[in-house]
N, C-alpha and C positions, 0 to 999 in steps of 0.2 A: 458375516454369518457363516454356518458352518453347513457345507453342503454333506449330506448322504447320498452316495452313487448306490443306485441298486446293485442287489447281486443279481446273478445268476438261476432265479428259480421260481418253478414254475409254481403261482401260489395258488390257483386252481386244481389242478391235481394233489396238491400237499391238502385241501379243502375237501376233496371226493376223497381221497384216502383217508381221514383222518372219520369223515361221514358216515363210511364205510366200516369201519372199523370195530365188532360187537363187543372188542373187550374193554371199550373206551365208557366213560359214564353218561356222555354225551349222546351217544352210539344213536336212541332211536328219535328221542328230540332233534338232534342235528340233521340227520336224515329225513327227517318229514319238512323241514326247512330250507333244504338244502337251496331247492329252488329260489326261495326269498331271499336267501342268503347271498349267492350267486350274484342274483340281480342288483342285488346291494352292494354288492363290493364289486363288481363293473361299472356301477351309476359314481362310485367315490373313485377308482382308480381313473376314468374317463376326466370328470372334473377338475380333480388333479393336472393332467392333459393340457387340460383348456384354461388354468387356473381360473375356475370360478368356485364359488361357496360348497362347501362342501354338502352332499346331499342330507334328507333327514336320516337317523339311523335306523337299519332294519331292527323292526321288532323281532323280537324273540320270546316261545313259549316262557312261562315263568318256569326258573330254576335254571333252564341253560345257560344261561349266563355266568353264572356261577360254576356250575358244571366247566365249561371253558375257561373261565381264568385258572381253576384247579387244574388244569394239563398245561399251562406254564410253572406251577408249584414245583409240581413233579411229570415234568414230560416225557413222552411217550419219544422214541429215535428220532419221527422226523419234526417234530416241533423245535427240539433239540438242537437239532441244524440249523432252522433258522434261528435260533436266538444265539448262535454258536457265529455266525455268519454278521449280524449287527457291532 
């Protein structure tokens, strides 16, 4: 099987940045989430860790979802990088 080495990057801050961000469509749903968000993706990275089952997934208000697959479409610089980096 084919291993993936991490990169380099801090996916947290690329997470607050991106939360952050008013020109994004995501902008105020992601931000009011971010919290959930957060929690949810340290309970799966942890997991990973330990391998055990991966946790259940963060809910998210309706439409973001959508909203963030569309900034892989057409991403924004730092999205960019990471799928520049995979």
């Amino acid at each position: 099987m084919r291993q993936l080495n991490p990169i380099g990057f801090d996916d947290e801050a690329a997470l607050i940045s991106i939360a952050n961000n008013k020109r994004l469509s995501s902008y105020d749903a992601l931000l009011q989430s971010l919290a959930n968000v957060r929690a949810s993706y340290t309970a799966y990275v942890l997991a990973g860790e330990k391998g055990t089952a991966w946790p259940a997934p963060c809910a998210l208000p309706v439409g973001l979802d959508d909203r963030l697959r569309l900034h892989f479409s057409s991403p924004p610089s730092l999205i960019k990088s990471i799928i520049d980096h995979l």
